[in-house]
Backbone bond lengths (Angstrom), bond angles and torsions (degrees), N, CA, C in turn:
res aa  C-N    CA-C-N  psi(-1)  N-CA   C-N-CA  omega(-1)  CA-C   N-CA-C  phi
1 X - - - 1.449 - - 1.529 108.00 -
2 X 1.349 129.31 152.81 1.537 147.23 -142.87 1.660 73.14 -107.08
3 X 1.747 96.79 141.88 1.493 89.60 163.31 1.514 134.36 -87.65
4 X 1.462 114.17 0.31 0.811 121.03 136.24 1.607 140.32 -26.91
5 X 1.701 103.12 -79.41 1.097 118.57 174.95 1.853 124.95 -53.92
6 X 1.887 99.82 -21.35 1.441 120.28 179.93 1.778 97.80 -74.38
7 X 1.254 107.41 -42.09 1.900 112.75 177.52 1.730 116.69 -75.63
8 X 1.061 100.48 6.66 1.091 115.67 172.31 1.509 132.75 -87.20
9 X 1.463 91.90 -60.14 1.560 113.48 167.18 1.685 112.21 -87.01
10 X 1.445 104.10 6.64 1.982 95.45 159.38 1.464 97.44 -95.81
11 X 1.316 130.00 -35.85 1.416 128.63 177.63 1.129 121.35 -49.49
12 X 1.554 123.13 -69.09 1.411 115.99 152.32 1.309 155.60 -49.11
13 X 1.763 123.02 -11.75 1.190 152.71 153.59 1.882 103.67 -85.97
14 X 0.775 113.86 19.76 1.302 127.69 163.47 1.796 133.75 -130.43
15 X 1.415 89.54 -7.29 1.667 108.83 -171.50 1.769 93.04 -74.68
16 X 1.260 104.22 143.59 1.682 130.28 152.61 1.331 96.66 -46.33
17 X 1.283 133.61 127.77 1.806 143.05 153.96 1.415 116.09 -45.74
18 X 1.514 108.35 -31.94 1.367 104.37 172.68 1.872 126.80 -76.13
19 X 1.373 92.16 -15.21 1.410 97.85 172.17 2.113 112.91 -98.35
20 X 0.969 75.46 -17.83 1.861 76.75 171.30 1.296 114.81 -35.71
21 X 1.362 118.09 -72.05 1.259 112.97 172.61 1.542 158.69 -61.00
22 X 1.465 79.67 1.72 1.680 115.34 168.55 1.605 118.98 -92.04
23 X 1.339 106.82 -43.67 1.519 131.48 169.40 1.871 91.49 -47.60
24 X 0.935 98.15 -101.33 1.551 126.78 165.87 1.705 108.59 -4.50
25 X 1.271 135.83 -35.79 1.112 136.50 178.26 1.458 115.99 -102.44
26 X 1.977 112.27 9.95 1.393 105.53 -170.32 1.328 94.52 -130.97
27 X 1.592 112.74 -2.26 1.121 119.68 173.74 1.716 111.24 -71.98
28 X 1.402 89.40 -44.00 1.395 126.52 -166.56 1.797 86.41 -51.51
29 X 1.213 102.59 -99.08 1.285 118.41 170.19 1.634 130.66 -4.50
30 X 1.665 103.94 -60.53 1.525 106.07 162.14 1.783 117.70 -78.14
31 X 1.195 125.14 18.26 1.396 124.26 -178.18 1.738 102.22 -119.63
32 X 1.266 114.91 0.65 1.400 116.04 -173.34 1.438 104.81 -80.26
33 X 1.289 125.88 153.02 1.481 131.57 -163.96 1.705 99.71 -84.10
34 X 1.308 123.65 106.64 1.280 110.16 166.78 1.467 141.69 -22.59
35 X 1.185 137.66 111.49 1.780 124.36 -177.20 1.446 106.06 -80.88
36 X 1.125 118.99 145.56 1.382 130.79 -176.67 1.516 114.37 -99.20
37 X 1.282 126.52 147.51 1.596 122.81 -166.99 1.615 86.30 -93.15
38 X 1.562 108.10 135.96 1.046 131.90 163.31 1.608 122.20 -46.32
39 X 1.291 111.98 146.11 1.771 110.52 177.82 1.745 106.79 -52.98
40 X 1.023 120.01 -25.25 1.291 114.10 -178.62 1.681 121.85 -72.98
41 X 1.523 98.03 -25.58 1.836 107.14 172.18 1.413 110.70 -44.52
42 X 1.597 133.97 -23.09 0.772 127.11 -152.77 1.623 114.70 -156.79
43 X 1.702 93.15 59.31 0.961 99.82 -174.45 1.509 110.32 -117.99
44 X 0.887 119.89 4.40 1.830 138.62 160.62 1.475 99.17 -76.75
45 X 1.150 133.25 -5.08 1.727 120.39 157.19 1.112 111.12 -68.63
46 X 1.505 126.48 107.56 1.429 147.17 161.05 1.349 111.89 113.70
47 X 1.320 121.58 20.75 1.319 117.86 -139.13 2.009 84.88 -83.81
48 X 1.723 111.34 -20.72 1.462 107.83 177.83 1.433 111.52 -64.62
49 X 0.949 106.09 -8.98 1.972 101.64 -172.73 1.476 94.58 -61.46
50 X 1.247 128.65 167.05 1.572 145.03 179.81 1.249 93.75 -111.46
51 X 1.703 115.07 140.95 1.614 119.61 163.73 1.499 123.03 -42.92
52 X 1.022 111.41 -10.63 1.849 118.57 -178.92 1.219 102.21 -105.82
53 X 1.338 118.19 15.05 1.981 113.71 165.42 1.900 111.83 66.10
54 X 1.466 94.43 18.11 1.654 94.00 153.71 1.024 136.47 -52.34
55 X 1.343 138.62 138.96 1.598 115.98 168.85 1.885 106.31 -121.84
56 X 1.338 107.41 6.73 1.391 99.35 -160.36 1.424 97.72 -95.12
57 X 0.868 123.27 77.72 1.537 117.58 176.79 1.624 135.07 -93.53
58 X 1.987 81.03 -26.24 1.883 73.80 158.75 0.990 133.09 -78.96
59 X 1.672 123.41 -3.44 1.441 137.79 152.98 1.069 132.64 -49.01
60 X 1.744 117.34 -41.00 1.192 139.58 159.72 1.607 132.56 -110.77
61 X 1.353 100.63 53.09 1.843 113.33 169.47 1.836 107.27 -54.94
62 X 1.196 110.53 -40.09 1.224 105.34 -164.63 1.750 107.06 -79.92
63 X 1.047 111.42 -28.84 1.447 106.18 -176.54 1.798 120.89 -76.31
64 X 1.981 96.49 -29.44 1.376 107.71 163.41 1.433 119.08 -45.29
65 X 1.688 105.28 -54.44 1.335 114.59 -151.15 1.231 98.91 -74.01
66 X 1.709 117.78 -16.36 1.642 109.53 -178.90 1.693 109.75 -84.72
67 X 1.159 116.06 -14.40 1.293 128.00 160.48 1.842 124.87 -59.75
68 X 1.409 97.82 -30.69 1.540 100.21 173.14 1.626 104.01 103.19
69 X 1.544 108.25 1.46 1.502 107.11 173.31 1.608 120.46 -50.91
70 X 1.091 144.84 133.37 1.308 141.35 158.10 1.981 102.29 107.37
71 X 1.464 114.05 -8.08 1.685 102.82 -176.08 1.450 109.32 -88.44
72 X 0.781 128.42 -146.74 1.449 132.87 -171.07 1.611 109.06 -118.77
């Protein structure tokens, strides 16, 4: 056993009972398999490009905004 892992299990064989179950749910918690954001999280990347494959748009704010880019 890692001595680490040996300082580990004196820590917890040393815990108050009343905190066990607090321990125990954060353990829990940081051992859970991360979820990953779906391809769709990130689908507002590029969303400024114009259908005609523009990219200069901070050049043209004013022509966007007459387009209705950015209202609701």
């Amino acid at each position: 056993m890692s001595e680490h892992r040996d300082e580990l299990h004196h820590w917890i064989d040393s815990l108050p009972e009343e905190q066990v179950e607090q321990m125990l749910a954060d353990v829990r918690r940081r051992t859970q398999p991360h979820v990953t954001a779906p391809d769709s999280a990130f689908a507002w990347i590029g969303a400024g490009v114009a259908n005609n494959g523009r990219t200069d748009n901070a050049m043209r704010v004013e022509e966007l905004l007459a387009e209705g880019f950015g209202r609701d």
